[in-house]
N, C-alpha and C positions, 0 to 999 in steps of 0.2 A: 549873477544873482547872489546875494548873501547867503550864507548860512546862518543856523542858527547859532548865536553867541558873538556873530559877526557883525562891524558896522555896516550900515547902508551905503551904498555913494550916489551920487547928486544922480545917476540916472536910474535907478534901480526902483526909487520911489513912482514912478510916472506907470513904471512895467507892473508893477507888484497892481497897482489899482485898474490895470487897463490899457493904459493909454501906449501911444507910438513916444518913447522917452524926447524924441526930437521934434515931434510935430503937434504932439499931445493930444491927436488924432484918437479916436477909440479903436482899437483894436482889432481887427473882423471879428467876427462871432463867430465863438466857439462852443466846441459842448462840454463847459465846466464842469460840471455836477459829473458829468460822466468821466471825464481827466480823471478830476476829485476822484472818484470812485474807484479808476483802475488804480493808480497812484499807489491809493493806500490796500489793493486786494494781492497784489504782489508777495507772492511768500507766504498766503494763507488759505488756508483749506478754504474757507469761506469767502465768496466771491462779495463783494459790497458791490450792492447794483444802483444806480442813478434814481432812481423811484425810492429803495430802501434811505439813500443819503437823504435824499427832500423830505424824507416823513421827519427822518433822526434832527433834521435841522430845523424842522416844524414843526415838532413835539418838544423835542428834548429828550425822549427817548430813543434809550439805544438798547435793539435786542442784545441779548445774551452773545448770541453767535456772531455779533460783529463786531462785540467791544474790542478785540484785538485790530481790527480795522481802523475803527476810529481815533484809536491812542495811537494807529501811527499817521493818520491823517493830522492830530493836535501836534505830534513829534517834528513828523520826518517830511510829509509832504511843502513841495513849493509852496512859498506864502503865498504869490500870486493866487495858484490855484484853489485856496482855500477862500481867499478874498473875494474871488470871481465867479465861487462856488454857490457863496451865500449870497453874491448879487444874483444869479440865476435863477437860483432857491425862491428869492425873494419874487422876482416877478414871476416865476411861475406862481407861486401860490398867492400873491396878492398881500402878504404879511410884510409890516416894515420890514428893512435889511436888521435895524436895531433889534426886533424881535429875536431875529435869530441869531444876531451876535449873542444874546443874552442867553441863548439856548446853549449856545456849543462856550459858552463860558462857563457855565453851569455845569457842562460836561466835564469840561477841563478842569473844573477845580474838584469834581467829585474821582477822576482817576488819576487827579494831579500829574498834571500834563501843562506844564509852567512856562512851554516856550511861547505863543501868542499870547496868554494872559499872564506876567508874571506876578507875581507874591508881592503884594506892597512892603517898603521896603519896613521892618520893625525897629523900632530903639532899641540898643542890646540896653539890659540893666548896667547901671553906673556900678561900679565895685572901688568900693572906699578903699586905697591903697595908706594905709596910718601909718607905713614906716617909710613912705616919703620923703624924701628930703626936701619937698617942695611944701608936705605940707606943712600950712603956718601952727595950728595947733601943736604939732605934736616938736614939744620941746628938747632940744638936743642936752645931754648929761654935759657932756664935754663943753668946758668953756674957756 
C-alpha cells in the first residue's frame, strides 16, 4: 500500500476502495469505523470509539478530547481504512458518502491535515526580473 507522498500502483487502487485488486470482488465485511478507530487511538490517552467516529463523520464535529485522534486518522491512518470508514459511516446512518466526505474535508482543512485533501495548487506571483538579459525592454549600455 502507498504512503503518503507516494505513488499509487495499478493494484493499490481496487484495495484502497474495497475491492480483491484481482477479481474486483468486494472485500468481506469488515468492521471499518472500528479499524478506523483503533488506528488512530494508538499512542493516546483518549481512546476514539466506533460510535464517537460515525457521529465526528456525521456532524463534522470533533470533540475536544479526540482531536489528536482525528489528525492522526487525516495523517497517518491507511487510506483504505478511511475510505472504507466513511462507506460504513455512511450506510449506517443513511447520509450520502459525499456528505461525509464534505465533513472530514472540512475537518481537514480546519486542522490542516493536507494529506487526503491537498491545497489547490496557487499561482506564485510573477516577479519582473528588469536586469534580464532576456528582457526586450531593458536596453543594453554597451554597443
Amino acid at each position: 500500500m502507498a504512503h503518503a507522498g507516494e505513488g499509487f500502483g495499478p493494484l493499490d487502487l481496487p484495495h484502497v476502495l474495497g475491492l480483491n485488486p484481482i477479481t474486483m470482488a468486494p472485500l468481506k465485511p469488515r468492521k471499518w469505523l472500528w479499524m478506523a478507530a483503533q488506528t488512530c487511538s494508538v499512542s493516546y490517552r483518549k481512546t476514539l470509539t466506533p460510535e464517537t467516529l460515525l457521529s465526528i463523520l456525521t456532524t463534522g464535529d470533533v470533540p475536544k478530547e479526540n482531536v489528536s485522534n482525528i489528525v492522526h486518522l487525516l495523517q497517518e491512518a491507511p487510506v483504505q481504512n478511511v475510505v472504507m470508514a466513511v462507506e460504513q459511516a455512511a450506510q449506517q446512518s443513511g447520509l450520502p458518502a459525499e456528505f461525509l466526505w464534505r465533513n472530514l474535508k472540512r475537518i481537514a482543512s480546519i486542522w490542516q491535515c493536507h494529506r487526503l485533501f491537498p491545497l489547490p495548487p496557487t499561482e506564485s506571483p510573477r516577479v519582473k526580473d528588469t536586469h534580464s538579459p532576456h528582457n526586450p525592454r531593458q536596453r543594453s549600455s554597451h554597443k
